[in-house]
C-alpha positions in Angstrom: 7.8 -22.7 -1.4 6.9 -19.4 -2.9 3.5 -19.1 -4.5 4.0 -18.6 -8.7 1.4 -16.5 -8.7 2.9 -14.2 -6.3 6.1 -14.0 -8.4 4.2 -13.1 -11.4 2.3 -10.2 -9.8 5.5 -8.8 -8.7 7.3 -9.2 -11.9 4.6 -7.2 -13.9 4.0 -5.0 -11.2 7.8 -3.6 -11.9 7.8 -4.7 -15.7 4.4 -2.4 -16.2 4.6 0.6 -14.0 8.8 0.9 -14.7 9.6 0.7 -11.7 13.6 0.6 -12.5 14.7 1.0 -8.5 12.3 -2.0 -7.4 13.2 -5.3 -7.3 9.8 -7.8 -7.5 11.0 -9.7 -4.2 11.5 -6.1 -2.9 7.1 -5.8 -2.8 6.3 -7.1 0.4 2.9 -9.4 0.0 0.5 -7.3 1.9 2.2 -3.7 1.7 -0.5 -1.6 0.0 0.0 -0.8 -3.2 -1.3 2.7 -3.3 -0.9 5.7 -1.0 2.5 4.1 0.0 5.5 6.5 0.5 7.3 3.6 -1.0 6.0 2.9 -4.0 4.4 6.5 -4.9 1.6 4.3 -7.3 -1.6 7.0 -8.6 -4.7 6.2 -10.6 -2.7 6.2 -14.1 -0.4 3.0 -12.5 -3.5 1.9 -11.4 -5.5 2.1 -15.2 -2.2 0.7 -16.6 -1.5 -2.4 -14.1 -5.4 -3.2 -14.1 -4.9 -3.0 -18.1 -2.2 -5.3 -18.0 -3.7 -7.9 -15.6 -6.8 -7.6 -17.7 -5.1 -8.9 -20.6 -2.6 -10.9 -19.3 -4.6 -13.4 -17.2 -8.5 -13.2 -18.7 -10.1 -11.2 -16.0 -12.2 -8.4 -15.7 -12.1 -5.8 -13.5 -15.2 -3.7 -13.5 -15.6 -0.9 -11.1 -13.1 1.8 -9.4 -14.3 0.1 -6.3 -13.4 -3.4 -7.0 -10.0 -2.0 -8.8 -9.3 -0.6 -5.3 -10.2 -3.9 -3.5 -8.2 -6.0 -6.2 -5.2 -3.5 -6.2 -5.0 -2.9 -2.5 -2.1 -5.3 -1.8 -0.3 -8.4 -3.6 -2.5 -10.7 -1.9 -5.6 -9.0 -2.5 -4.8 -9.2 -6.1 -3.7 -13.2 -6.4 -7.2 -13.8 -4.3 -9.2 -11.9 -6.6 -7.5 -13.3 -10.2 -8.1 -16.5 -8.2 -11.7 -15.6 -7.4 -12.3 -14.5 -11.1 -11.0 -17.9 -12.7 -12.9 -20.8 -10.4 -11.5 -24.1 -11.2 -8.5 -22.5 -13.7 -4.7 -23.3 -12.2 -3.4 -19.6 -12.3 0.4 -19.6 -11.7 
């Protein structure tokens, strides 16, 4: 069964960067983000999808550094909203 949370990420990943030629089951779980030929992602995606995840699931993500660990991949990002919301169901 595919995880919820997964499918979420990978619907606002496409709904907030526009990414009109992607699909969200077309984002592999741990294809990086950023630096990938496929994707073409910079820092401005990067500000606007760490905006958006911000506000839309109560987390806070403080430094460049840990917005590069958080964003690296799908996975890295469900494990860290995870991380940030101990006890909270996030789906």
């Amino acid at each position: 069964m595919a995880d919820p949370l997964i499918a979420r990420l990978k619907t606002l990943i496409v709904e907030t960067l526009r990414l009109d030629d992607v699909r969200p089951e077309d984002i592999p779980d741990d294809e990086p983000l950023f630096g990938s030929p496929r994707f073409g992602l910079d820092s401005i995606d990067a500000l606007e999808l760490v905006l958006r995840i911000e506000k839309e699931f109560g987390v806070k993500i403080g430094s460049s550094e840990e917005s590069r660990r958080a964003l690296a991949t799908v996975n890295t990002l469900a494990a860290f909203i995870r991380a940030s919301q101990p006890g909270k169901r996030v789906a």
